[in-house]
C-alpha positions as a Python dict, from the first residue, in 0.01 Angstrom:
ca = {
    (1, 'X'): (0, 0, 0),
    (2, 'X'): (-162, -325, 24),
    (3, 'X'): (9, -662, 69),
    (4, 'X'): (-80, -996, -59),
    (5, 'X'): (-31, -1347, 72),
    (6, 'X'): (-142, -1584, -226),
    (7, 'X'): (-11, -1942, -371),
    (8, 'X'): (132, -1991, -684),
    (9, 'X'): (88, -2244, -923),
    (10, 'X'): (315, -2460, -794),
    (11, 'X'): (129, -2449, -444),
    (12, 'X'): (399, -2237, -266),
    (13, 'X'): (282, -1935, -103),
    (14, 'X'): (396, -1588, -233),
    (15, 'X'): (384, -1253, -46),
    (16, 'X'): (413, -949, -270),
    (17, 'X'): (250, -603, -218),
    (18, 'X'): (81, -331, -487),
    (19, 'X'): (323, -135, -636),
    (20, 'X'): (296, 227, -557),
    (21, 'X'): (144, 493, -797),
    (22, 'X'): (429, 680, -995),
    (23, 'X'): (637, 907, -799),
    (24, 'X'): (605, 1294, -850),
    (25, 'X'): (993, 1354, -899),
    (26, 'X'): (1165, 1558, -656),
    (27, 'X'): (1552, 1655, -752),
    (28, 'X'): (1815, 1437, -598),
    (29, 'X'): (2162, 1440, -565),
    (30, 'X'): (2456, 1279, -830),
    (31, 'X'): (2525, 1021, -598),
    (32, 'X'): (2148, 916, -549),
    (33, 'X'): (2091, 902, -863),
    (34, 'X'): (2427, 671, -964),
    (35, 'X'): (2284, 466, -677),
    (36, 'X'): (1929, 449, -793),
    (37, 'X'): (2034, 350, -1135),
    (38, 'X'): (2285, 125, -966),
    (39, 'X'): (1986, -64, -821),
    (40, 'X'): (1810, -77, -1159),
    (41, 'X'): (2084, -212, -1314),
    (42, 'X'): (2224, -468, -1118),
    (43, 'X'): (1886, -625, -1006),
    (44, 'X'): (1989, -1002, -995),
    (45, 'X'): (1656, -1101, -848),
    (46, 'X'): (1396, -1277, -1032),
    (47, 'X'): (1096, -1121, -1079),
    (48, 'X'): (915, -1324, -800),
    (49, 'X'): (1155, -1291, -550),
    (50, 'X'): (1247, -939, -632),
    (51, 'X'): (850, -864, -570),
    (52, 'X'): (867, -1071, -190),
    (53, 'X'): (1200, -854, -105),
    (54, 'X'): (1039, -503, -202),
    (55, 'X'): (714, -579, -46),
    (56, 'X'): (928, -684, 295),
    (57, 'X'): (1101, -367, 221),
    (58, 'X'): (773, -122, 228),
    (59, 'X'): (677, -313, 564),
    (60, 'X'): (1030, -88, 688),
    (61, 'X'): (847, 218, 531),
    (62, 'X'): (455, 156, 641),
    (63, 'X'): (371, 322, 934),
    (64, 'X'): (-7, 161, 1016),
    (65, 'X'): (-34, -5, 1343),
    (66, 'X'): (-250, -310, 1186),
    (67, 'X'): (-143, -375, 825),
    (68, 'X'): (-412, -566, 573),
    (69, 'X'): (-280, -885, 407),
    (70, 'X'): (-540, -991, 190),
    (71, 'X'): (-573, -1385, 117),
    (72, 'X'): (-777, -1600, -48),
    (73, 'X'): (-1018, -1709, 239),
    (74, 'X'): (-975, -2098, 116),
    (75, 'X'): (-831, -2190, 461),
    (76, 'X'): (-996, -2065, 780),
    (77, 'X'): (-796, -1724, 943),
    (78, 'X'): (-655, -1900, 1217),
    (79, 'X'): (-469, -2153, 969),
    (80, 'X'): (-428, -1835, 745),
    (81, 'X'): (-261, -1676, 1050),
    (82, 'X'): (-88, -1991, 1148),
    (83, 'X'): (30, -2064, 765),
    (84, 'X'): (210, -1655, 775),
    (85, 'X'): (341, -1718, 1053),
    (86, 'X'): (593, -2007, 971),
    (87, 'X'): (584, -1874, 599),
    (88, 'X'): (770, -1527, 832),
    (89, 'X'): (975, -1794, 992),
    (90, 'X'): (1085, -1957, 701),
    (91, 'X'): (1193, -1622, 514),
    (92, 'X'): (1345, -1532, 827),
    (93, 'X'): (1585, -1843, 880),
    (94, 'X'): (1669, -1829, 485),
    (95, 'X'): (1747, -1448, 478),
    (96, 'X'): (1997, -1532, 763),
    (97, 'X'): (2173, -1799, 594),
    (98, 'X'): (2170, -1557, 245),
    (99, 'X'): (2318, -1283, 425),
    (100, 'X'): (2593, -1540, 612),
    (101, 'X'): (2680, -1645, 316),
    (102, 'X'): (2693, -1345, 45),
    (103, 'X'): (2931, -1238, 356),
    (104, 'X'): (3165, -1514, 334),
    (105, 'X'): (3182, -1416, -65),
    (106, 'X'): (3261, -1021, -59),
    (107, 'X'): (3601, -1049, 78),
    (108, 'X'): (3637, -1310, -232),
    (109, 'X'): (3483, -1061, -472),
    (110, 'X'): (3701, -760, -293),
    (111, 'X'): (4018, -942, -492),
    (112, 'X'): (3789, -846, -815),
    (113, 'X'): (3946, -520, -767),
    (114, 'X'): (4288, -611, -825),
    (115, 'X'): (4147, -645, -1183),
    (116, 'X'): (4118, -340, -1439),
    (117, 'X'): (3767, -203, -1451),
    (118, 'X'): (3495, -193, -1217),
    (119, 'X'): (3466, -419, -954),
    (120, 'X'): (3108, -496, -1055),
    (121, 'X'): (3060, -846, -849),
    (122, 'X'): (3127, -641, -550),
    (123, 'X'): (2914, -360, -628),
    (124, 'X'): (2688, -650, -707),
    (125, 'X'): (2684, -828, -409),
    (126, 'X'): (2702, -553, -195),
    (127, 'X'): (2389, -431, -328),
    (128, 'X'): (2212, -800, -244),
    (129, 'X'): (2350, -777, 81),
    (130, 'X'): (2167, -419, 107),
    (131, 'X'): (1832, -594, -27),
    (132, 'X'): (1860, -882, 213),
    (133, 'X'): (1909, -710, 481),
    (134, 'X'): (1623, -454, 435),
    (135, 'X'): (1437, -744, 373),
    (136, 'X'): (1493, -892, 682),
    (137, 'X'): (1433, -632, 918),
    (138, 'X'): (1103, -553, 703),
    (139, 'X'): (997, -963, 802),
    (140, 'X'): (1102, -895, 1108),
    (141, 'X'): (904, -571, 1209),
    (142, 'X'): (629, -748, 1052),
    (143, 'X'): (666, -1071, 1258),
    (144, 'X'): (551, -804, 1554),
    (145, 'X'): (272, -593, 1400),
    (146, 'X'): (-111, -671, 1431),
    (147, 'X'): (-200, -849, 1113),
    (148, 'X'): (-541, -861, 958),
    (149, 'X'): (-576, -1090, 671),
    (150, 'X'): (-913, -933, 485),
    (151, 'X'): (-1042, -1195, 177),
    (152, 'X'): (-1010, -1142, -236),
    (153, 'X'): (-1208, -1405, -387),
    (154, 'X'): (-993, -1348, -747),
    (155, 'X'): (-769, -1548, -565),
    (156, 'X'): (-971, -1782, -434),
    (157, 'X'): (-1102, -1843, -757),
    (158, 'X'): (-710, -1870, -854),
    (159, 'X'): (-610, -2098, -616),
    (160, 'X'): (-910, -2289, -713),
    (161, 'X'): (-828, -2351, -1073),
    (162, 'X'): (-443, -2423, -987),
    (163, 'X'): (-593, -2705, -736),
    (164, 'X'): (-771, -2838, -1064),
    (165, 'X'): (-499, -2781, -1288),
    (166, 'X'): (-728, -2584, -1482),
    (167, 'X'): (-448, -2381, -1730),
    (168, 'X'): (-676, -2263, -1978),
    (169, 'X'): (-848, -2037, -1745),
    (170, 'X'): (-510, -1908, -1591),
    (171, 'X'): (-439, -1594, -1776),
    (172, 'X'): (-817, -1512, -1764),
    (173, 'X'): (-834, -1514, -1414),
    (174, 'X'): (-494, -1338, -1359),
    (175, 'X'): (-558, -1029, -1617),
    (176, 'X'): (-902, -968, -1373),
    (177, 'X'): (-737, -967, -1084),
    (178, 'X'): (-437, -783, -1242),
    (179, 'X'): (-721, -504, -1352),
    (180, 'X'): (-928, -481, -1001),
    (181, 'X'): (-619, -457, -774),
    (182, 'X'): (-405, -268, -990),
    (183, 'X'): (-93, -551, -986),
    (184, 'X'): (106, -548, -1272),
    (185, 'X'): (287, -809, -1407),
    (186, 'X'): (108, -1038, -1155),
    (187, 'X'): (169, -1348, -1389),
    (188, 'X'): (532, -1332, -1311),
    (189, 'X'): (501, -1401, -991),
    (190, 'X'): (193, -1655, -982),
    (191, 'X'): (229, -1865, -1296),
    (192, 'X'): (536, -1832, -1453),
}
């Protein structure tokens, strides 16, 4: 799994990983599988953020003692490092106040119940709060691993043409880096 630490077009810094090769399937149980399709279903996310929580997520699952963040190599590695570092910080502080307050709202959604049907918000919510929280303990467990930040110069050359508002080169540039590190959907989370 590699992990990425680019910015987008708007000059905000996204961190997103490589999404794994297809699964071989292994049979689960009923209730896995109502949960797994749960999770499909009730994704709320947008794209871009759903990529940051998931990639934050596989930090829970990675097991390396350093793990590679590559980067554009713009900005020196010791403002690279220093620019991760309160980016962690950031996500940190807002996944605390997310998770305060989708707390606050799941008694309120609980009262959905008294309604006939599903109680969808709360299966809905509760399944943010699940996200979030994963989410936060993947920041931070990464927050105290040994980073290294190795370059990709596709993204160099992005970040390049986004400082030059260069929009006609955009999806060229993103389809070749979508094709040499295997990201799909990559546009989603850069440019649009």
């Amino acid at each position: 799994m590699e992990f990425y630490f680019v910015r987008d077009r708007q000059e905000k810094y996204r961190f997103f990983s490589s999404e794994p090769e297809k699964q071989i399937s292994i049979p689960v149980s009923r209730t896995k599988r109502a949960w797994e399709l749960a999770q499909k279903k009730l994704t709320l996310l947008p794209p871009r953020t759903l990529r940051q929580e998931q990639a934050f997520i596989h930090i829970l699952k990675s097991g390396d003692e350093t793990i590679s963040i590559r980067h554009s190599g713009l900005r020196s590695a010791k403002r690279t490092r220093l620019r991760f570092s309160l980016f962690l910080y950031k996500q940190r502080s807002k996944h605390i106040l997310i998770l305060i307050g989708e707390t606050l709202l799941l008694p309120l959604s609980g009262l959905a119940a008294l309604l006939p049907g599903p109680n969808v918000a709360f299966a809905a919510l509760a399944l943010l709060i699940l996200t979030h929280w994963r989410a936060f303990k993947g920041i931070n467990k990464l927050a105290h691993r040994k980073l290294d930040f190795p370059v990709a110069p596709l993204f160099a050359e992005w970040e390049r043409a986004c400082g030059r508002a260069q929009e006609d080169r955009y999806a060229e540039i993103l389809k070749r880096i979508e094709t040499e590190y295997r990201l799909s959907q990559i546009n989603k989370i850069l440019w649009r």
